[in-house]
C-alpha positions in Angstrom: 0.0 0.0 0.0 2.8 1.7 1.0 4.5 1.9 -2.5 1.2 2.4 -4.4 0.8 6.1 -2.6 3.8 6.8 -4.0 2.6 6.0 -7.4 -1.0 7.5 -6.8 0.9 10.8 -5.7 2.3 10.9 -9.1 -0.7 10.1 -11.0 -2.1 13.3 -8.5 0.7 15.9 -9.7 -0.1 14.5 -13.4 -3.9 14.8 -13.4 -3.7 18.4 -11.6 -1.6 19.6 -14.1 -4.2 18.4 -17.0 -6.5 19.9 -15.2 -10.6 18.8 -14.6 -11.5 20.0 -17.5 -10.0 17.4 -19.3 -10.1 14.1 -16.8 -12.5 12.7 -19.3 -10.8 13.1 -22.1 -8.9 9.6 -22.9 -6.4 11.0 -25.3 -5.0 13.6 -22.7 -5.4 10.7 -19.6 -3.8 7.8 -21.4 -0.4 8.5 -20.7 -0.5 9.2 -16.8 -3.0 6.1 -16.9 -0.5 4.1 -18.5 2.3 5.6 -16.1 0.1 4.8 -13.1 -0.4 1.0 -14.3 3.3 0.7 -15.2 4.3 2.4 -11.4 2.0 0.3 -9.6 3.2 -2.9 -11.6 7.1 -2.6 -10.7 6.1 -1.7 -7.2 4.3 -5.2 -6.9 7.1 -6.6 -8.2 9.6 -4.7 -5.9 7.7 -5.5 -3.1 7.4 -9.4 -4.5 3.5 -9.5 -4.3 1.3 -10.6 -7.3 0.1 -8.2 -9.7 -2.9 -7.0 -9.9 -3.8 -7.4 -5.9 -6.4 -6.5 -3.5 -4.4 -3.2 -2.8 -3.9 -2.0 -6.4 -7.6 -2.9 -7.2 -8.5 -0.8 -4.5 -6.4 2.2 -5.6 -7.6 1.8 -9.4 -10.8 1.8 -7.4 -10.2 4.8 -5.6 -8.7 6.8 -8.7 -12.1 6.1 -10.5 -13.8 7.3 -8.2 -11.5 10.7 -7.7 -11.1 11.5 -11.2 -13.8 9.8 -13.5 -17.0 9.7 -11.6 -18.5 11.7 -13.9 -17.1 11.1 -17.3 -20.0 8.6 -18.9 -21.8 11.4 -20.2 -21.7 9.3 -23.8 -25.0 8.9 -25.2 -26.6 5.5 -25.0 -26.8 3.2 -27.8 -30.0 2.5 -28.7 -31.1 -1.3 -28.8 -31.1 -3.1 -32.3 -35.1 -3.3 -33.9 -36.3 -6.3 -33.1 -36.5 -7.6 -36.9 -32.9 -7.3 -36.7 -32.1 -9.1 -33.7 -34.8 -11.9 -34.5 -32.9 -12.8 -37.9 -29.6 -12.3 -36.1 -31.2 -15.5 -33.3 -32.2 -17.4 -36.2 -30.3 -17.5 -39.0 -27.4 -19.4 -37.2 -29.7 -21.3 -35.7 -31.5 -22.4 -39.2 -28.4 -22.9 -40.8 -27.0 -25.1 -38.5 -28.8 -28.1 -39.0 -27.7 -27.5 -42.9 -24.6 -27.3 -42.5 -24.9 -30.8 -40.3 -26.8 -32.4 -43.2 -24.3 -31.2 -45.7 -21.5 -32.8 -43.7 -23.6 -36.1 -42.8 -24.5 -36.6 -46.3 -20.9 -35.5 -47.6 -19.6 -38.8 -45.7 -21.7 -41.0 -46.0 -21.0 -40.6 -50.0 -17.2 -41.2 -49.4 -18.1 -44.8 -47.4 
């Protein structure tokens, strides 16, 4: 836990310095993200526990919570019509038992 702080204070200076305004934009977070993950990897190691752990989950948890609370302001996707996922169900499931035939039939001409 100890040597995870010292990560998470770095990840601190590196999101304060972005600023809020841009905590949920990915292409401005990725690299402090990426230098967090990398940090809080080599630490597990250093301190020769497993990677991820309890502790690290909880900080990841933690840093969520902190920084991107509030960044899934992305509109929903709508769900598919239902013509669409109806024939999406049942077109595997109708070809299928073609394809089987195909195959029985198939080897049953080699014999």
């Amino acid at each position: 836990m100890e040597y995870g702080g010292y990560c998470r204070v770095n990840f601190n200076a590196n999101m304060t310095e972005l600023g809020v305004d841009n905590w949920c934009n990915v292409e401005m977070i990725v690299r402090s993200y990426h230098e967090l993950t990398k940090c809080l990897e080599t630490m597990s190691m250093f301190a020769e526990c497993f990677y991820p752990n309890r502790v690290v989950e909880g900080l990841f948890v933690a840093i969520h919570q902190q920084y991107f609370h509030s960044c899934n302001d992305e509109d929903e996707l709508p769900d598919a019509p239902a013509e669409v996922v109806l024939a999406a169900t049942l077109l595997p499931i109708i070809i299928i038992p073609f394809i089987v035939y195909i195959v029985v039939w198939k080897s049953s001409l080699r014999d």
